[in-house]
C-alpha positions in Angstrom: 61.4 -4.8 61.2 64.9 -3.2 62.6 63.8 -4.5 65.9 62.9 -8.2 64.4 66.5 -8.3 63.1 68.0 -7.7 66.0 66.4 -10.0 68.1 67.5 -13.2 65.2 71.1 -12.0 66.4 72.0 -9.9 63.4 74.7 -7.3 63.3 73.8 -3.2 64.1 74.7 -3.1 60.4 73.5 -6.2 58.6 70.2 -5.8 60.9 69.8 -2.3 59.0 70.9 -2.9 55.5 68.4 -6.0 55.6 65.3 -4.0 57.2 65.2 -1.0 54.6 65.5 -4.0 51.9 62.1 -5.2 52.9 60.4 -1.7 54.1 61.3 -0.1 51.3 59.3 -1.0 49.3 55.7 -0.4 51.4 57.0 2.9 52.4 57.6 3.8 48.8 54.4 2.6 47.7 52.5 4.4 51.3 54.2 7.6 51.1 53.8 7.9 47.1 49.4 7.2 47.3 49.8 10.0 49.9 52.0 12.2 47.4 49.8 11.1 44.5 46.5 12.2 46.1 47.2 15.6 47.1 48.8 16.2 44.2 45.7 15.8 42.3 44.0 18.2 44.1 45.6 20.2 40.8 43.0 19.3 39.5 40.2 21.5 41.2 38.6 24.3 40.1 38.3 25.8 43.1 41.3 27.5 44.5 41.6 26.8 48.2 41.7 23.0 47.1 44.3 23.4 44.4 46.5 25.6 47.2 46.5 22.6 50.1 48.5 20.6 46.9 51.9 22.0 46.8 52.5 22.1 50.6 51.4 18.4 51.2 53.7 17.9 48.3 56.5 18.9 49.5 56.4 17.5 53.3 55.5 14.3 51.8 58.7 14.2 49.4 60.8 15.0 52.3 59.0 12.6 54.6 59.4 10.2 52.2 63.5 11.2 51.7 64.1 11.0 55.2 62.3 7.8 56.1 64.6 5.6 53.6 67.8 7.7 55.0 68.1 10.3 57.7 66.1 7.6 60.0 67.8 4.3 59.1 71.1 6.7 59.9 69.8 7.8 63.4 68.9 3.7 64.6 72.3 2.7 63.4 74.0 5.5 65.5 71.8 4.6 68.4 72.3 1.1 68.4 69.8 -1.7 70.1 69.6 1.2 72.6 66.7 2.9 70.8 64.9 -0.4 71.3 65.1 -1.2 74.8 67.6 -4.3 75.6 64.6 -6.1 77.3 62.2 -5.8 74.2 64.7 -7.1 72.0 66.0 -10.2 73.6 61.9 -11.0 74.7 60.4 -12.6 71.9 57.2 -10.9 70.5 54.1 -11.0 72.4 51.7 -12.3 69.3 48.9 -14.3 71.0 46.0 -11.5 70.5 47.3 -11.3 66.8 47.4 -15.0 66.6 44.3 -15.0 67.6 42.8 -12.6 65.2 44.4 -14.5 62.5 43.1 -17.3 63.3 39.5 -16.4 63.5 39.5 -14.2 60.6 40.7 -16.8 57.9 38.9 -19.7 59.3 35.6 -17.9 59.7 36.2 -14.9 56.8 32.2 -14.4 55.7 31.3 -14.0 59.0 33.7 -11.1 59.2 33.2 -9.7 55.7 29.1 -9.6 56.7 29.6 -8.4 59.6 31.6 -5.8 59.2 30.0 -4.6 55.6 26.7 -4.3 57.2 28.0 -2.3 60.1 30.0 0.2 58.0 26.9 0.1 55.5 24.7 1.7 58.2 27.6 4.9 58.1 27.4 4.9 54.3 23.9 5.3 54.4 24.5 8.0 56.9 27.0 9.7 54.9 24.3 10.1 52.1 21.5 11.8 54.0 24.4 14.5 55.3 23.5 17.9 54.2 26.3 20.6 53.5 26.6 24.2 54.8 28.0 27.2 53.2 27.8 29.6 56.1 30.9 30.1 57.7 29.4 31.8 60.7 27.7 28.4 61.7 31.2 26.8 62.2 32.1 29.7 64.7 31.7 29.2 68.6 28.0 30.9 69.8 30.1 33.3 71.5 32.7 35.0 68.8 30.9 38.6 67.9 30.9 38.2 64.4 28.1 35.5 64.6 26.3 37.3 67.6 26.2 40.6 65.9 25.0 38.5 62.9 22.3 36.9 65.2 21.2 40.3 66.2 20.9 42.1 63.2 19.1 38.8 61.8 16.1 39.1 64.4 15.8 43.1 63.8 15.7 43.2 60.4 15.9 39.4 58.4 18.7 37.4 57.1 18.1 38.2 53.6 18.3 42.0 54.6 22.4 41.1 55.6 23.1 39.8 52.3 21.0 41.2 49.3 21.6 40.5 45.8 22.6 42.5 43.0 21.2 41.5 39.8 22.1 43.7 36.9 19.7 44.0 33.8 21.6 44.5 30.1 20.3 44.9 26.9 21.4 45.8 23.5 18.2 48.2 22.6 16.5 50.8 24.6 14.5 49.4 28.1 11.5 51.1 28.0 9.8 52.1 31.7 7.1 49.9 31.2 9.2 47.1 30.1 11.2 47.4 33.2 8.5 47.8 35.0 6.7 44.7 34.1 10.0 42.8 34.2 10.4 43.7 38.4 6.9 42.7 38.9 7.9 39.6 37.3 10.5 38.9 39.9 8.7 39.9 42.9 6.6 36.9 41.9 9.7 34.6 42.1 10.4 32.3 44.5 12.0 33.0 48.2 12.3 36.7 46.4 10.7 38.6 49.7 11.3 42.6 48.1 12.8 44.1 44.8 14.4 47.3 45.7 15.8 49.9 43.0 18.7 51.3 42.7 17.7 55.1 42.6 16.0 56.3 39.6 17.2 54.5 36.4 14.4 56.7 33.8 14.9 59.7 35.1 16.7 60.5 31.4 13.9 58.3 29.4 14.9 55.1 28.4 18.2 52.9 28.7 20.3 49.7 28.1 21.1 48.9 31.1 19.9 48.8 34.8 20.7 47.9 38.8 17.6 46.0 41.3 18.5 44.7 44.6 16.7 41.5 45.7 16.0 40.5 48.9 15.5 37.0 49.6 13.0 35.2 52.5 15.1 32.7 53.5 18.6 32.6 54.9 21.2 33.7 51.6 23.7 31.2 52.8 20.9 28.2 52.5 20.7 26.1 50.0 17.2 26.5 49.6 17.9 30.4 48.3 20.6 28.9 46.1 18.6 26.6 44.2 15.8 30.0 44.1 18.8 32.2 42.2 19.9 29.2 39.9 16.6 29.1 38.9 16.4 33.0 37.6 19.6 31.9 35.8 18.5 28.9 34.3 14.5 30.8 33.3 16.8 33.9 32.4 15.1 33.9 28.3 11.9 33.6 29.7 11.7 36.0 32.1 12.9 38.9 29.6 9.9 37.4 26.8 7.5 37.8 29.5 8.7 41.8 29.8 8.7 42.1 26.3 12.5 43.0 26.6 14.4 41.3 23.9 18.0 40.5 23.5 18.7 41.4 27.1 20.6 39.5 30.0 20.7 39.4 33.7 24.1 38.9 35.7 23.9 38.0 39.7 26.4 39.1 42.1 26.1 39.2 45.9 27.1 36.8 48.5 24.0 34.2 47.6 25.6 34.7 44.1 29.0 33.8 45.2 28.0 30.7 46.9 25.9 29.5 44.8 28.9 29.4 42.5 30.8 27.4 45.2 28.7 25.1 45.8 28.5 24.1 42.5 32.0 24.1 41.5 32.9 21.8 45.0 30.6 18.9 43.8 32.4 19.1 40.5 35.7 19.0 42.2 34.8 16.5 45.4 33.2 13.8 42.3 36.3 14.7 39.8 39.1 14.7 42.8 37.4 11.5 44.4 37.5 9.8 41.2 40.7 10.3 40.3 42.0 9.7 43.6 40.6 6.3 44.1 41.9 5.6 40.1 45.4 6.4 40.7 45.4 4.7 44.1 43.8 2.2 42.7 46.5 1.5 39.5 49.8 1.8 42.5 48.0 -1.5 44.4 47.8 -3.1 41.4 51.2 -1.7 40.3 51.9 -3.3 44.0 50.1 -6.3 44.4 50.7 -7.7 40.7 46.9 -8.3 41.0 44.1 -6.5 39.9 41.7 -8.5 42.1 43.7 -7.4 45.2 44.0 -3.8 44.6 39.8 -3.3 44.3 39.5 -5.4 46.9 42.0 -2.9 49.2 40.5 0.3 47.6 37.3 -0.6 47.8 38.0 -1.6 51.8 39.4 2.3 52.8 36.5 3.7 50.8 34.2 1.7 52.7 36.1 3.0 55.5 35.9 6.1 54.7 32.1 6.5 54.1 31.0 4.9 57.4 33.6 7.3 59.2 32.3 10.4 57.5 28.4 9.3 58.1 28.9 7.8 62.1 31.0 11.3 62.7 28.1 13.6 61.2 25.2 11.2 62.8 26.8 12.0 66.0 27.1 15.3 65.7 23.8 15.7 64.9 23.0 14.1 67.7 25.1 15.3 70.2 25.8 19.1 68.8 22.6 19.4 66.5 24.4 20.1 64.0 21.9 19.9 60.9 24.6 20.6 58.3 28.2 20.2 57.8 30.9 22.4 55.8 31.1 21.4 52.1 34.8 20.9 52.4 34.5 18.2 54.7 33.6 15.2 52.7 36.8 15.8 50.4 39.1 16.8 52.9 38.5 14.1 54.8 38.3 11.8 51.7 42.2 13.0 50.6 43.3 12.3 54.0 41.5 8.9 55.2 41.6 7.4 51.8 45.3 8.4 51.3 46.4 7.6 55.1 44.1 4.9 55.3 45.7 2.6 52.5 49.2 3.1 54.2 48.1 0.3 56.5 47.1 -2.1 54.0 50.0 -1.5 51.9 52.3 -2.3 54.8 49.8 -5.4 55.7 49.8 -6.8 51.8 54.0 -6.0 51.5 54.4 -8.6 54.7 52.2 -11.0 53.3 53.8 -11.0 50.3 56.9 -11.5 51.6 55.8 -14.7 54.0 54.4 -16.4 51.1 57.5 -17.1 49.8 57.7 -19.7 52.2 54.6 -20.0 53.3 51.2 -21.4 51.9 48.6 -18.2 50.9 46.1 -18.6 53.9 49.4 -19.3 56.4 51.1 -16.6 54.5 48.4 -13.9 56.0 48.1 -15.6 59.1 51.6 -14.6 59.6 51.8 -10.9 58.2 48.7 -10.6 60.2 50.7 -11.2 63.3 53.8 -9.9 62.3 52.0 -6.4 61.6 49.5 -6.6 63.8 51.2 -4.5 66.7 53.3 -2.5 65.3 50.6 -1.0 62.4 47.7 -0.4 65.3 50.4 1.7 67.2 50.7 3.5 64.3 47.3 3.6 63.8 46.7 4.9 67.1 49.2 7.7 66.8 48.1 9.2 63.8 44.5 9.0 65.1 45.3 11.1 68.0 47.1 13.5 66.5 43.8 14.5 64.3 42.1 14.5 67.1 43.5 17.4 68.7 42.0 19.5 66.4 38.5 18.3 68.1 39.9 21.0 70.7 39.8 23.5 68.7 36.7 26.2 68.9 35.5 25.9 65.2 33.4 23.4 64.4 34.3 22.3 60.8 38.0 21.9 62.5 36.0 19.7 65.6 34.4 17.3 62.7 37.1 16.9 59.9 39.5 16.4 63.3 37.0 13.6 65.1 36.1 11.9 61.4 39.5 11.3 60.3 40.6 10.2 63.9 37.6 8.3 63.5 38.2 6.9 60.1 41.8 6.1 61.3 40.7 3.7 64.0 38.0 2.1 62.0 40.6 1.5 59.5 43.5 0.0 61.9 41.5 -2.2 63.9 38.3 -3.5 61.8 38.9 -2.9 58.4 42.8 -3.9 57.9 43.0 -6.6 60.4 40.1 -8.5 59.7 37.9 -6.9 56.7 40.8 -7.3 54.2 42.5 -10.6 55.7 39.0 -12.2 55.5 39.0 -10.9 51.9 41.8 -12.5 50.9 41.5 -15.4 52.4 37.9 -16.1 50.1 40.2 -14.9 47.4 42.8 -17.4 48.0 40.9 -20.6 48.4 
C-alpha cells in the first residue's frame, strides 16, 4: 500500500501516515484471529496443547506491535529506496489479476463448483485418515530406538514390550478361587494373548487387593488394543459378578493404558478447540465485515481449505511413503495454523474491497481489490508456504506431514480459494 502511495506522488511522510490508515485495520483483524486461536488452545485438556498457547501468544502480540510501528518507522527512514526507484515510477503490472477478476465474477458457479468438488474429494480424504499413537513410527527406519524396538518385537512380540498392569481392589477378602476364576475370565478377553501374576498374592490366605500383568496380541500402541482395554473398563461390574467378587474394582496402568487415555482426551480437545476456533474466528469477520453472510461464507472457505489440504497431504503420503496412519496431533495442529493463517488472506482481500466500494459498484468493487491484492497477497502466500515447508526436511515424519499440509493448505488457500472461491462467492452474494 506504502508502495501504491508513492507511485500517486505522495510525500515519504503523507505516503506513510496514509498507508497504516488503511492497513491497519486488516492487520489488526489478521494478527488478532491468529492471537485468538492459539490462545484458545487454553482450553485443552491435554497439556502439550495448552503449552504451544502462551508462546504463540506472545510472538503474535509483538508481531502485531511491531507491524503498526517499528516497521512503518524503518520504510520512512529508508525512503522510496526500499522499494526500488524503477518499481515505483512503473505502474503495476495487473493484467493476470485482471484477468482473474474478470473470469471469476462473470462466470462465479462455474468456479464455486469447480473448486468445491475438487476440495470435496480432500475432505472425503481427510475422513477416512486413521491416527497413530506410536511415536516410534514417526522416527527415520534408521534411529536405534525403533530398530532395537523392531528387534525385540520379532524375538519376543510387541505386546511383550509394553504389558499392562491392571490392579484388582476390593473392600472384603478375595478369596483364591475367586481370583482365580476372575483371571480365567480375562484370559478369555479380547486381544488379551497371556495373564501373568505378580508372584504369589495367597501365599498369606486371602486379601483385598491384588497385581496381574496382561499381555496383549496385538501391537499396544494400536488402536485396535485400545478399544480391547476400554472395553475391560467399560464391562468392569460385570467381570467381578462373573468371579463372584463383589464391591471390587480394577485400575489399568501401562503404556496401552496411557494412550488409551490420550487418545481420548485429543478428540475431546481437537472437536472442543476446532469449535471454538472456527466460533471466535468466525464472530471477528462478522465483527469485520458488518455482515454475517460474509463471515460464514469466509470461514466456511479456509475450513474447506483446510480439510482438502489435510486429506490430499495424508492421500499422498500414503501413497508415496505408505504411511497407513498419521500422528493424532496433526489434524489440530494443522487446523490452528491453516485456519488461523489462512483467514489472514481473506481478511486483507475483504478490507480492500471494502475500501473500493466506496466508490465503486459491489461486483466492480471486488474486481478491483482482486487486482489490487492479487500480487502482493500470493507473495505472501508463497513465503509463508515455504517457510513450513522446510520442515518437510526434517527426518521425523509427523514434522515431514504437518510441514508439507500446511505448506500445502497455504497454497491452496492463496491461489484457489481466496482469489477465486471467495470472489465468486461474493459476487452470487451481491447480485
Amino acid at each position: 500500500r506504502y508502495r501504491e502511495e508513492l507511485r500517486n506522488g505522495l510525500t515519504i511522510e503523507h505516503a506513510m501516515k496514509l498507508s497504516v490508515s488503511h492497513v491497519r485495520e486488516p492487520i489488526m483483524f489478521s494478527g488478532g484471529t491468529v492471537l485468538v486461536a492459539v490462545l484458545l488452545l487454553f482450553t485443552a485438556v491435554y497439556e502439550p496443547y495448552r503449552n504451544f498457547a502462551p508462546v504463540f501468544a506472545v510472538a503474535m502480540v509483538v508481531l502485531l506491535i511491531a507491524g503498526l510501528t517499528l516497521l512503518p518507522a524503518l520504510f520512512g527512514l529508508v525512503g522510496k529506496k526500499a522499494f526500488w526507484p524503477l518499481a515505483i515510477n512503473q505502474p503495476t503490472r495487473t493484467n493476470w489479476w485482471s484477468k482473474v477478476a474478470t473470469s471469476v465474477t462473470s462466470k462465479p458457479w462455474r468456479y464455486i463448483f469447480t473448486i468445491t468438488a475438487v476440495l470435496g474429494i480432500g475432505i472425503v480424504q481427510a475422513f477416512t485418515a486413521s491416527l497413530s499413537f506410536n511415536l516410534l513410527e514417526s522416527f527415520p527406519d534408521d534411529m536405534s530406538s525403533k530398530k532395537g524396538y523392531e528387534q525385540l518385537a520379532q524375538a519376543f512380540s510387541e505386546g511383550e514390550l509394553a504389558p499392562t498392569t491392571l490392579l484388582l481392589e476390593s473392600e472384603k477378602n478375595i478369596t483364591e478361587s475367586q481370583f482365580t476364576e476372575f483371571v480365567k475370565i480375562l484370559k478369555k478377553q479380547r486381544e488379551v494373548k497371556e495373564v501373568r501374576l505378580e508372584g504369589s498374592p495367597f501365599a498369606d490366605g486371602s486379601l483385598t487387593q491384588a497385581k496381574v500383568t496382561l499381555i496383549w496380541t496385538s501391537n499396544p500402541y494400536d488402536t485396535t488394543t485400545f478399544n480391547a482395554l476400554k472395553n475391560l473398563e467399560d464391562s468392569e461390574k460385570e467381570l467381578l459378578q462373573q468371579a463372584g467378587i463383589e464391591e471390587g474394582s480394577i485400575q489399568l496402568s501401562g503404556e496401552t493404558a496411557k494412550h488409551a487415555n490420550i487418545q481420548e482426551v485429543n478428540t475431546s480437545d481437537t472437536v472442543r478447540v476446532m469449535l471454538l476456533i472456527a466460533g471466535a474466528i468466525f464472530m471477528m469477520l462478522w465483527w469485520q465485515t458488518k455482515s454475517w453472510v460474509t463471515g460464514l461464507l469466509m470461514i466456511g472457505t479456509i475450513v474447506l481449505s483446510y480439510g482438502a489440504s489435510l486429506g490430499f497431504s495424508v492421500w499422498l503420503f500414503e501413497v508415496l511413503f505408505h504411511v497407513e496412519a498419521v500422528s493424532y496431533r496433526i489434524p489440530l495442529y494443522t487446523f490452528v495454523f491453516l485456519v488461523a493463517l489462512g483467514v489472514d488472506y481473506s481478511i486483507m482481500l475483504m478490507s480492500r474491497i471494502r475500501q473500493e466500494s466506496q466508490i465503486l459498484e459491489p461486483i466492480e468493487a471486488i474486481k478491483s481489490g482482486l487486482i489490487a491484492t492479487g500480487g502482493v497477497i500470493s507473495s505472501a502466500g508463497l513465503l509463508l508456504a515455504a517457510t513450513f515447508a522446510v520442515l518437510i526436511t526434517q527426518p521425523v515424519l509427523e514434522l515431514q506431514l504437518f510441514g508439507f499440509t500446511v505448506a500445502f493448505g497455504v497454497l491452496i488457500d492463496t491461489f484457489i480459494v481466496r482469489p477465486m472461491l471467495l470472489p465468486a462467492l461474493l459476487t452470487i452474494q451481491k447480485r
